[in-house]
Each structure stands twice: as C-alpha cells, then as structure tokens.
C-alpha positions in Angstrom: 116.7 106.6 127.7 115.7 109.0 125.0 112.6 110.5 125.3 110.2 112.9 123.3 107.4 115.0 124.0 104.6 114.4 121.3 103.8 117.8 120.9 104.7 120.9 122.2 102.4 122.4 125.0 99.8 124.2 123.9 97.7 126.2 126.6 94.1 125.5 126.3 94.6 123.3 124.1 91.7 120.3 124.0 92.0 116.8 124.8 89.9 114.1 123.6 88.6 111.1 124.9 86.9 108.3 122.7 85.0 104.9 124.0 86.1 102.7 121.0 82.7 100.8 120.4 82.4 97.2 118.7 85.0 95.2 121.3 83.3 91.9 121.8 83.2 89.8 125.3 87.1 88.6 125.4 87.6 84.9 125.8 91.2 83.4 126.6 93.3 83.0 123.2 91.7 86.3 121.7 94.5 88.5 119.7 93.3 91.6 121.8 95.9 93.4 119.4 93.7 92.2 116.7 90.4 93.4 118.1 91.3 96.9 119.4 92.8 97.2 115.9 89.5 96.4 114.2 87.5 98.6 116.8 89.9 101.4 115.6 89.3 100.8 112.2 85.6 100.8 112.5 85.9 104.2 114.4 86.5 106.3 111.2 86.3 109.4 113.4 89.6 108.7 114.7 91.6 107.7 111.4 94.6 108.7 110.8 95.7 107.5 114.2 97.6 110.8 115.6 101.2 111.2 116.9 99.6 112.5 120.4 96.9 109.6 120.6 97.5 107.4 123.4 95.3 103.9 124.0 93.5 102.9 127.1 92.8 99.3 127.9 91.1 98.2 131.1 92.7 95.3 132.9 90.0 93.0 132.1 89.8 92.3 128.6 93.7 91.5 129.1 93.1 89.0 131.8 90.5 87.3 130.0 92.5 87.2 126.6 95.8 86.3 128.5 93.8 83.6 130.5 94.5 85.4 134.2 91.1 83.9 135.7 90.5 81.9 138.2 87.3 79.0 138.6 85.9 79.6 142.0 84.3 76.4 141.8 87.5 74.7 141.9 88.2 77.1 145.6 88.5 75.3 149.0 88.6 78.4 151.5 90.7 77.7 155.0 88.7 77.8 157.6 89.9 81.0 159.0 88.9 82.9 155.6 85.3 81.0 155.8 85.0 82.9 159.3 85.8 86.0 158.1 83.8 85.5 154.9 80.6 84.5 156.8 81.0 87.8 159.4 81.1 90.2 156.5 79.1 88.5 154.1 82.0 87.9 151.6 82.8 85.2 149.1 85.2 83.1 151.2 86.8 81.3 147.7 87.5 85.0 146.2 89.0 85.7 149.5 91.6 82.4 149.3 92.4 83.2 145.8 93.3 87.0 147.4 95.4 85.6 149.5 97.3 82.6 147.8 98.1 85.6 145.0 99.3 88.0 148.0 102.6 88.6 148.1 101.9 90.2 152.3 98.5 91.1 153.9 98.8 95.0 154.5 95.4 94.4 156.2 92.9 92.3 157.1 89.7 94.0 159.0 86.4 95.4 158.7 85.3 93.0 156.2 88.1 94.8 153.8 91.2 92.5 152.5 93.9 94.7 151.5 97.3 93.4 150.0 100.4 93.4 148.0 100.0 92.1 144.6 103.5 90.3 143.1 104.0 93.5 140.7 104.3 96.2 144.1 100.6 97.1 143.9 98.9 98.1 147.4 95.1 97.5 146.6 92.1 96.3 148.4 91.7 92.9 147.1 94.9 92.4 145.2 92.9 93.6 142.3 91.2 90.4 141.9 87.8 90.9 140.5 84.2 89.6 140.2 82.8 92.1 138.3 82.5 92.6 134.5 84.0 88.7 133.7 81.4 87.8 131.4 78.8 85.2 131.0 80.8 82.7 133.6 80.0 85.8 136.5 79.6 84.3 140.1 82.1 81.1 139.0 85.1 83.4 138.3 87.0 86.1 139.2 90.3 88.1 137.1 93.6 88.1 138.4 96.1 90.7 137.7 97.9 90.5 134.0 101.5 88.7 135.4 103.1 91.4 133.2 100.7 94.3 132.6 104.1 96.1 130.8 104.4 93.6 128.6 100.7 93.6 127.6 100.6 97.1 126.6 103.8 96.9 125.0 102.5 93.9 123.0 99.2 96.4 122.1 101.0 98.8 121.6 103.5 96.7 118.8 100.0 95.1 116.6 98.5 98.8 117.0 101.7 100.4 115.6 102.6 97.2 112.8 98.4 97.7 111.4 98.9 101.7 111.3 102.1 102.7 111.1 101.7 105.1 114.2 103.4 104.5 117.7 100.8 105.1 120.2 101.3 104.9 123.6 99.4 102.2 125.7 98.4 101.9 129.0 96.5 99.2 130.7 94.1 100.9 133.9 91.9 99.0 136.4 90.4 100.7 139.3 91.9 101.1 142.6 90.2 102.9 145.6 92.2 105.4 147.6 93.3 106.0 151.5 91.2 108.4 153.8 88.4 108.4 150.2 85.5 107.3 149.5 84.7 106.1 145.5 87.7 104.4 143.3 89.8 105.8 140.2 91.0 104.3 137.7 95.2 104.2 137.4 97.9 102.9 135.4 99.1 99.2 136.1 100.6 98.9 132.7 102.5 101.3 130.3 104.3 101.4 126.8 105.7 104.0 125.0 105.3 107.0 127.7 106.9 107.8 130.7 104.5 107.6 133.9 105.6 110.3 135.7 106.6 113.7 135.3 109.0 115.0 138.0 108.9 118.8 138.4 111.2 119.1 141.3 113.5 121.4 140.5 111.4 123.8 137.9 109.8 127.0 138.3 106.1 127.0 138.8 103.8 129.9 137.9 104.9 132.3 140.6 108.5 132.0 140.0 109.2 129.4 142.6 111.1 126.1 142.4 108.9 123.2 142.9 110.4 120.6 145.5 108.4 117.8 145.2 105.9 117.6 142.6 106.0 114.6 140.6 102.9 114.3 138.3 101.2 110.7 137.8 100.8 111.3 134.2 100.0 107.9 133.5 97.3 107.4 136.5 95.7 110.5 135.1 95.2 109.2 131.5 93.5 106.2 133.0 91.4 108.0 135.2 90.0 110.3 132.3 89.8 107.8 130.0 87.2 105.9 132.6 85.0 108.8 132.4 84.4 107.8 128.6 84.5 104.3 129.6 82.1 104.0 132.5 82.0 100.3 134.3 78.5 98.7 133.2 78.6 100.5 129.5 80.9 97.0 127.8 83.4 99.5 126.5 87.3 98.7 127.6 88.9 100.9 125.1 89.5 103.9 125.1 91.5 106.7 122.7 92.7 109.7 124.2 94.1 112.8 122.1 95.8 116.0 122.6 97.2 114.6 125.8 101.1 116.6 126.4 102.7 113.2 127.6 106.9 112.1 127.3 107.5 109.7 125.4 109.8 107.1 126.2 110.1 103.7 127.8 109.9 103.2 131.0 107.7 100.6 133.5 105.1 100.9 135.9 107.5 100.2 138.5 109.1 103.8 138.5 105.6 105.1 139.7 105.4 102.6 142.7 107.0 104.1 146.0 109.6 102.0 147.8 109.0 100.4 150.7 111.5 102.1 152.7 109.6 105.7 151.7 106.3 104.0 152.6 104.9 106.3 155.5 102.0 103.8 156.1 103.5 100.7 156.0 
C-alpha cells in the first residue's frame, strides 16, 4: 500500500473547516456526487480544490440518496420490544428495525438499545436514526449505508472526475461514547486517507518511545468538521483544509478493535 502525506507538517499551521451551503433535502436516486460537486462549485471561496482538502459527508444524505430507510409504518414490533418500548417511552417499531439490523445485542437496559451493526460498529441504536430524515419525519428512520467505504470512495471518484483534484472523503455520523455524556461525530466511511496513525514505536516530544498511541485521524476529521456542521443548521457537507493526513487506501475496518482485544465485551 503506497501512501503519501499531503503536505509536510507544518507547526502552527491553520486548519480550515467550511459548511458547504446550497445541498438540498436528498431523496433516494439523487447523484450525491453530483450535488456536493455543485455545492463546491457555488462555494468560490474554496476553488481551486486543494491537495490537503479533505470532504466530510454525514451519514444521512448517503442513506437517503442510496435508499437505506426504512417505513415505520410498515413495522410490527414483538411483543417483548412493545414492553420495553412502553416502560421507557420509546418507539417500539424503531426498536424492531434496531434489532432485525443487529448483528448481537451488546445491551439491552435502561431504556438504551445498544448493538452491533453488520459493518463491526458498537453504537447505541445500531445507528439507526429518526432525526434529520426530512419531510417523511416520525414515518422513517435511516439505516446505516451497507457500504459507507464504498460511498465515499464513489464521492470521492465524481469529486476528483469534476475537478481534477483527489480529495479524501469521509462519511461521519454521530456516536455517543462509554463512561460520557454528549456524542461526537466519527468516521464510518473513508477514501483516499488512512484512518489511523500508529505512533508506537516513535519518539514523542521528551525523547521517549511511544508504546501505544495510535491516533484516530479519521474520527477526528469528523468530529471537527461537525463543529462547522452543527445538527439542526441543514448543512451535511463539509470541507476541511490544512489537515496533515496519509494518504492512502485503506477501510474503516482497520480502525475497529477486534473482538478478541475488546476489554468490554
């Protein structure tokens, strides 16, 4: 795998971060590649497209455009979920669809549903989501894209073809975090950059060799990029520059801990 860094480190060096405005409510069939790529256009402030730009794009708009929702209408709950629904004032059909996408129940209590999606994610929910779906909210709710790689890659390819520039692309959706209040957003889809940077075995500031620091590089991209984004403001893009990232390709599933070095399974 060859990689590359996009531009040497610089120290204080400043990063970017750009809400691309002008993205309209995604429907099923929509060439997302299209539409970021006439957002960008619009957004003359970031022409030329840079060699250290890399694209944010919330999980949502690529459900909706790749048709990963589901009609609650259409739900019939199990009993068993309708109990636990009705003691913790949940929707028991978003609840079923949780679990029919589950690959296991981690957990199960406290009116909180937390399982393992079919790509490796642990996430309350499964990361199926009511919020933010559009016009149809209260009827649907978003799965997961089946291939969230494969969507950014597929950005990342009409992005590159319309400007001649290889930019990285991650897709993000928010995920809460163990012993935390409050969620972040992180990396559930990547092309073009590697998600990680392992520093085990370099020096750090003092002289001394790190052992295990791996940095989430991706995750951390997604999480800054959300701080331009917001969640009620209708923005799912966003352009991030003057990030140091590695470039090279590489999946989602090298960030995702094994089950045999899980400590909390």
């Amino acid at each position: 795998m060859s990689t590359d860094r996009s531009r040497p480190p610089s120290p204080g060096r400043p990063i970017q971060l750009v809400a691309l405005d002008g993205i309209p409510e995604i429907v099923e069939g929509d060439d997302l590649g299209a539409i970021i790529g006439n957002a960008i256009q619009r957004s003359a402030h970031v022409l030329p497209m840079a060699v250290d730009d890399v694209l944010v794009v919330t999980q949502k708009i690529v459900s909706k455009a790749e048709g990963a929702v589901v009609d609650l209408t259409s739900v019939v709950p199990r009993p068993e979920v309708v109990e636990f629904a009705e003691r913790w004032d949940r929707d028991a059909r978003q609840l079923e669809v949780v679990l029919r996408e589950a690959r296991r129940v981690v957990r199960m209590a406290n009116g909180v549903l937390i399982t393992e999606t079919s790509h490796g994610f642990v996430c309350a929910n499964g990361g199926i989501d009511a919020s933010n779906v559009g016009p149809a909210s209260g009827s649907i709710v978003t799965l997961l894209p089946v291939d969230p790689d494969r969507s950014a890659a597929a950005i990342r390819a009409a992005v590159r073809a319309r400007f001649g520039v290889d930019v990285p692309v991650i897709v993000s959706d928010s995920f809460g975090r163990p012993w935390r209040w409050g969620i972040v957003d992180v990396a559930i889809g990547v092309s073009g950059l590697l998600p990680l940077e392992d520093l085990r075995g370099a020096s750090d500031a003092d002289g001394r060799i790190m052992r295990s620091t791996v940095r989430a590089v991706a995750d951390e991209l997604a999480s800054a990029a959300e701080l331009a984004l917001g969640k009620a403001a209708g923005r799912p893009v966003a352009l991030i520059r003057g990030a140091i990232i590695t470039r090279g390709e590489a999946t989602i599933r090298d960030a995702l801990i094994p089950r045999e070095n899980d400590l909390f399974p």
